[in-house]
C-alpha positions in Angstrom: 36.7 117.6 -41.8 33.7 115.7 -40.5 31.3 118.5 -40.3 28.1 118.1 -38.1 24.8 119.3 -36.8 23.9 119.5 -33.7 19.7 119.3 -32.7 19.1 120.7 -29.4 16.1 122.8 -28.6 18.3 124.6 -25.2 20.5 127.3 -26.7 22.9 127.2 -23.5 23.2 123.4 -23.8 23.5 123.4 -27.7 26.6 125.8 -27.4 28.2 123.5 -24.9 27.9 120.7 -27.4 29.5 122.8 -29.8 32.4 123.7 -28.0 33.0 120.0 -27.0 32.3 118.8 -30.6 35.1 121.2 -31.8 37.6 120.4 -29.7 37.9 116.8 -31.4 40.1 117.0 -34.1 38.8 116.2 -37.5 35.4 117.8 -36.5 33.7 121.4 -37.2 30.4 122.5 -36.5 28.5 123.0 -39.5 25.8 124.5 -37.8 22.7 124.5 -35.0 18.9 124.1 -34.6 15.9 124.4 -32.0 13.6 122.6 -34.0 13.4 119.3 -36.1 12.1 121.7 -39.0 14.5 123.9 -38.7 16.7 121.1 -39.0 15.1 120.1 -41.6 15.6 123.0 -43.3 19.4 123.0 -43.0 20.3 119.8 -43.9 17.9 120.1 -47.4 20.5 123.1 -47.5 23.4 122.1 -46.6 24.1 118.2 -46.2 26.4 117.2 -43.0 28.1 114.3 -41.8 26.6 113.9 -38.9 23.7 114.8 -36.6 24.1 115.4 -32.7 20.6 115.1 -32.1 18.3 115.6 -28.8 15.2 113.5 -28.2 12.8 116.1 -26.9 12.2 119.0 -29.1 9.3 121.9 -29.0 8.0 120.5 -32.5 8.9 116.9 -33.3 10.2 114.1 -30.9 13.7 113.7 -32.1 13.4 110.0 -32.2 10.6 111.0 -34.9 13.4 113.2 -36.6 15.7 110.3 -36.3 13.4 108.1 -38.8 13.4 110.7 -41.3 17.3 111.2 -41.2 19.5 109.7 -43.9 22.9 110.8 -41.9 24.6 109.3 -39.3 23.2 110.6 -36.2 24.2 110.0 -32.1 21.4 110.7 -29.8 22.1 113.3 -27.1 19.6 112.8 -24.8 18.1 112.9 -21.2 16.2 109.9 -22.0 17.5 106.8 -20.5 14.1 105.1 -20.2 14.5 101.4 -22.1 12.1 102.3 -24.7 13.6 105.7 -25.8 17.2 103.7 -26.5 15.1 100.7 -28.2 13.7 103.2 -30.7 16.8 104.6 -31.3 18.9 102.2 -32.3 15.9 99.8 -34.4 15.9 104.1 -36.1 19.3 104.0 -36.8 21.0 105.8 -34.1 24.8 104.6 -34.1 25.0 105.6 -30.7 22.9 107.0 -27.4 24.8 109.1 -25.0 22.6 110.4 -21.8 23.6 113.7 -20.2 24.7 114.9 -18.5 28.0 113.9 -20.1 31.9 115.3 -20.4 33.3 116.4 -23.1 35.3 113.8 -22.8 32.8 111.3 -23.0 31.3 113.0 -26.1 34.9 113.5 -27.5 35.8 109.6 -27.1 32.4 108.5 -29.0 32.8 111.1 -32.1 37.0 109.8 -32.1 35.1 106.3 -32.5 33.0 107.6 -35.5 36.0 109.2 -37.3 37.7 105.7 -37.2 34.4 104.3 -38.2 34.2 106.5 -40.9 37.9 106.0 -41.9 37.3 102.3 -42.6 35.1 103.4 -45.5 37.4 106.1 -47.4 38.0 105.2 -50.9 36.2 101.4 -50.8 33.8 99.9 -52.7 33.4 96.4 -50.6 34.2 95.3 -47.3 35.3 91.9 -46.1 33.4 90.4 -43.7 36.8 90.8 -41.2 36.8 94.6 -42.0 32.9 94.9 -41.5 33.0 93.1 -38.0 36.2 95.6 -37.1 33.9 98.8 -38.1 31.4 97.5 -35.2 33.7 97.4 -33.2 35.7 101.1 -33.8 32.5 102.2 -33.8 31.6 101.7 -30.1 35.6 101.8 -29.5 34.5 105.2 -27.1 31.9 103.3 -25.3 34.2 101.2 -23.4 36.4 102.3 -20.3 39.9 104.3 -22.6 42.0 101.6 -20.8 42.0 98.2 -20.2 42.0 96.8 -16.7 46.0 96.4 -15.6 47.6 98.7 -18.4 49.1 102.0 -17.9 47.5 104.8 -19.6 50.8 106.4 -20.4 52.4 103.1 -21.5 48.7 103.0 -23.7 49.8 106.9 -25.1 53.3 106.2 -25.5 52.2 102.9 -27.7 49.6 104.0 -29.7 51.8 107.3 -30.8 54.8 105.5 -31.9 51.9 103.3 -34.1 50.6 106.1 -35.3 53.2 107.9 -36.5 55.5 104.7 -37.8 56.2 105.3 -41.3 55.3 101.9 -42.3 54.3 98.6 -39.6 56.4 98.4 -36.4 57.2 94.8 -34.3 57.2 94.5 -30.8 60.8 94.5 -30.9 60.8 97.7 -32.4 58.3 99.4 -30.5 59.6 98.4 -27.1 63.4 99.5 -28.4 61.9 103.1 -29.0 59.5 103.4 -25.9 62.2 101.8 -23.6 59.7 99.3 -22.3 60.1 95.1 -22.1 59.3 93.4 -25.6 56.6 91.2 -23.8 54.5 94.6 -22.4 54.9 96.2 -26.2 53.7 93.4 -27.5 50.5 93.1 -25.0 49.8 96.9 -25.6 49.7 95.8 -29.5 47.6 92.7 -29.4 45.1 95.0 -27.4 45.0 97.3 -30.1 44.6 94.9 -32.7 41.9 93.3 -30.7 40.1 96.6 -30.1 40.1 97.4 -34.2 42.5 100.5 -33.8 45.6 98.4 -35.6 46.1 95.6 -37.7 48.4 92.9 -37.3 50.2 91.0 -40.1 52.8 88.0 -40.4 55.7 88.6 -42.3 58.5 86.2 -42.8 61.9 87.8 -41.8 66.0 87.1 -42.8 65.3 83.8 -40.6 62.1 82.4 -42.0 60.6 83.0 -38.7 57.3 84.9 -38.9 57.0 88.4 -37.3 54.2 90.5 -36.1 53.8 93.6 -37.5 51.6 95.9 -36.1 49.8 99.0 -38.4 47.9 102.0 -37.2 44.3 101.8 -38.5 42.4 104.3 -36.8 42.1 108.2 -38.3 45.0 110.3 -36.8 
């Protein structure tokens, strides 16, 4: 589990980012705080994963917090002004979300991070391929969930049948199982590939033609 602090100086507001936090799977809630010290104070206790953290707290700016901080940390902020989202990122913010927000908004950008984060289980070294891919899973929940003239079942129904495939599925395959046209399972695929979330290999079949086989990347 990815567990995770969340900075925010408005008790009300800090519960509501709990409750959306939690409902993404592969997250929990390690714990809260009011204060940049008090977050301080927790994370010298108990190290997280990752920091939900507000720009304007009673202590400390969070953007001053956010240049002490040595976990990955999304700003949750009303702040939208060009400088605040400058500092941010130069600090190392790997992403700036301005309430108000849904939980689906918030839920999209942590399902990004998990991926992110997924990339680097068990490595030592990435190739430059696999470092320009964890760019872009990282910002994966930044764009619009689908692309302009696909279905968002059709996009479902896809990625499911990637992500539970036992080993890497074709076109042909996919489009047999969904009960959808070769050519749309294979544009569904090529937009996942695209967008980081799969990987596509050749393979050389019975016929010496090469297939495209299509794996699941992303963290289920």
């Amino acid at each position: 589990m990815i567990r995770v602090l969340v900075v925010e100086d408005d008790f009300r507001v800090a519960q509501v980012h709990v409750g959306f936090t939690t409902r993404v799977d592969g997250f929990t809630v390690a714990g809260t705080a009011r204060t940049a010290a008090e977050a301080r104070s927790f994370l010298a206790a108990q190290p997280v994963d990752l920091v939900l953290l507000d720009s304007y707290l009673p202590d400390t700016p969070g953007l001053d917090l956010l240049a002490e901080l040595s976990v990955d940390t999304i700003m949750l902020t009303a702040a939208s002004d060009t400088t605040s989202v400058r500092l941010a990122l130069a600090r190392g913010a790997l992403n700036y979300l301005v309430k108000p927000f849904t939980a689906e908004q918030l839920g999209d950008r942590l399902a990004a991070y998990r991926r992110y984060r997924a990339v680097f289980a068990g490595r030592h070294n990435l190739a430059q391929d696999e470092i320009d891919r964890v760019w872009r899973l990282l910002h994966d929940g930044d764009r619009p969930a689908v692309p302009k003239g696909q279905s968002p079942v059709t996009v479902h129904l896809v990625i499911e049948a990637l992500r539970h495939a036992a080993e890497p599925r074709t076109a042909a395959e996919i489009a047999d199982e969904l009960g959808i046209s070769r050519a749309t399972a294979q544009r569904y695929l090529a937009a996942l590939a695209r967008d980081g979330a799969a990987e596509m290999r050749l393979r050389y079949g019975a016929t010496g033609r090469p297939e495209h086989r299509y794996r699941w990347l992303a963290a289920s």
